[in-house]
C-alpha positions in Angstrom: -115.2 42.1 73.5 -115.6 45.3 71.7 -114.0 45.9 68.5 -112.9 48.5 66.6 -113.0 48.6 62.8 -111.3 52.2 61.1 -109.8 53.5 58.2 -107.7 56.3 58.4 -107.0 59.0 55.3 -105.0 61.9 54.6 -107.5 65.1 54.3 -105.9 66.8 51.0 -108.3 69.7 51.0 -110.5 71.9 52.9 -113.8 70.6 51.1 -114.8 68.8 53.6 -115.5 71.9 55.8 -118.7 72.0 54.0 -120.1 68.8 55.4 -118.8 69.4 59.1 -121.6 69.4 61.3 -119.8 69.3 65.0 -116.7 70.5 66.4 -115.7 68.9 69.5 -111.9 69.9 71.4 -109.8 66.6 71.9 -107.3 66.6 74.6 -105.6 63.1 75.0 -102.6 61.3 76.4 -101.6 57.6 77.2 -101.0 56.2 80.3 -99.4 53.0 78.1 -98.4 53.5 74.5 -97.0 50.0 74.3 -99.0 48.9 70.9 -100.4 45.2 72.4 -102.3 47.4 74.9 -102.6 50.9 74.5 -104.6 52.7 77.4 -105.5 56.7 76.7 -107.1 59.3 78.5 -109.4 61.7 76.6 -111.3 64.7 77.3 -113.9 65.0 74.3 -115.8 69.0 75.3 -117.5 67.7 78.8 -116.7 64.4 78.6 -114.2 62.3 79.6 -113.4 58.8 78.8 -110.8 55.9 79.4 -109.8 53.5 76.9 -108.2 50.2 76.3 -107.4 48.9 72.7 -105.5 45.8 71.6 -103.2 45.2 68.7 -103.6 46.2 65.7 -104.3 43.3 62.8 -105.4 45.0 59.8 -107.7 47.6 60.1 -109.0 45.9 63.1 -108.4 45.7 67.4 -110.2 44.9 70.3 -111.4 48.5 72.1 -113.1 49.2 75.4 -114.3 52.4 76.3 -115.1 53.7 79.7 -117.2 57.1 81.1 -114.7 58.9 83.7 -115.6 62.3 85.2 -113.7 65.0 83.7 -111.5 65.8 86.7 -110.0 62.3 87.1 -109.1 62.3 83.5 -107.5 65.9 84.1 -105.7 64.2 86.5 -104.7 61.3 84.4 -103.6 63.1 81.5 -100.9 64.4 83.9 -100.2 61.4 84.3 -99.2 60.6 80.4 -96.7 59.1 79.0 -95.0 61.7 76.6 -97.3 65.7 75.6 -101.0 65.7 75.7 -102.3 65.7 71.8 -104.4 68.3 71.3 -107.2 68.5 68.3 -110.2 69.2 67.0 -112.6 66.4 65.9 -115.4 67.2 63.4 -117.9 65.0 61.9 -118.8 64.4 58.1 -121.8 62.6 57.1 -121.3 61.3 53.3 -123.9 58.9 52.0 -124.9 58.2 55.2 -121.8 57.3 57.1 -119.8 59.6 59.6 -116.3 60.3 59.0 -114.6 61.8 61.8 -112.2 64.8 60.4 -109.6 65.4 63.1 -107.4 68.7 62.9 -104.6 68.2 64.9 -103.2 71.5 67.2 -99.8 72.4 68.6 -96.8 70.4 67.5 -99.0 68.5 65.3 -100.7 71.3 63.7 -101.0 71.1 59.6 -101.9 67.4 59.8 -105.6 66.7 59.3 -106.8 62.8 58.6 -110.3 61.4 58.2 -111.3 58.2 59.9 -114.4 55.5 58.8 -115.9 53.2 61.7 -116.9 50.3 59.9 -118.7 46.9 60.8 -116.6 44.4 58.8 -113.3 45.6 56.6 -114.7 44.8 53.5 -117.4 47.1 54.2 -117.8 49.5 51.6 -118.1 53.2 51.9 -117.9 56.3 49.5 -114.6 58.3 48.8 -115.1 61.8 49.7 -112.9 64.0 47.1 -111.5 65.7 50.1 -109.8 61.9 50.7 -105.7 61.3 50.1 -103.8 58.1 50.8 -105.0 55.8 52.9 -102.8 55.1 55.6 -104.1 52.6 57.8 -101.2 50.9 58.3 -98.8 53.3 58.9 -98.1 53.6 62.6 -96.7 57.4 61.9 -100.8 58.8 62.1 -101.3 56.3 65.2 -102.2 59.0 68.1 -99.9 57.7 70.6 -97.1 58.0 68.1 -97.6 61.2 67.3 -97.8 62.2 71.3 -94.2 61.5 71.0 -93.2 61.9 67.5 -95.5 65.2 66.0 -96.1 65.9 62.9 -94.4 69.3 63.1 -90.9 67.6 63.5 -91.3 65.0 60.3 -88.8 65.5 57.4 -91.3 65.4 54.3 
């Protein structure tokens, strides 16, 4: 079983535009948003994958990612359940680790968050400056929620 560990932050500043070193368009829907099994559709610039995650427990689920061709997962994201989230994903290596900065586009526009891969969750990993509040747990910055809920339309 393939598992996915990740910690998700708030980006509070644009400093970590000077460690970006690869900007890849994100379109990507969910064909079941239900949070015991999410399935989503993405297209990643000529790619194309499928993907099954578990629940959540902790900053931790089972994932399993699958290689589609890029017209069947055109085809799917039709297919979604709720708008197609658009973004762009751009890597960050600090101290040797990648964090993945994702700027989100169209109704979700103005939210950017950072996410760490990690082996274990008590793995530990620098604090870029550019890092806000952790929120991990807070289903809000969950990408199938915010198919469905976007940022744009959150009373803050």
């Amino acid at each position: 079983m393939g598992i996915e560990i990740e910690r998700k932050f708030l980006v509070v500043s644009e400093a970590w535009r000077e460690q970006a070193s690869q900007a890849t368009p994100f379109s990507q829907g969910y064909l079941s948003r239900d949070p015991a099994r999410t399935v989503r559709v993405r297209i990643a610039g000529p790619r194309a994958f499928l993907t099954i995650k578990g629940p959540t427990t902790g900053a931790a689920r089972a994932e399993f990612e699958y290689p589609v061709p890029v017209e069947d997962a055109r085809q799917l994201l039709a297919l979604s359940d709720g708008p197609v989230v658009e973004k762009v994903r751009h890597l960050c290596l600090v101290d040797g680790m990648t964090w993945e900065v994702d700027e989100f586009l169209g109704a979700n526009a103005g939210l950017v968050v950072a996410e760490i891969e990690l082996v274990s969750e008590s793995q530990a990993f620098t604090r870029p400056a550019w890092l806000g509040a952790e929120v991990t747990g807070d289903g809000r910055y969950v990408n199938a929620n915010l198919a469905v809920h976007p940022y744009q339309g959150w009373t803050r």
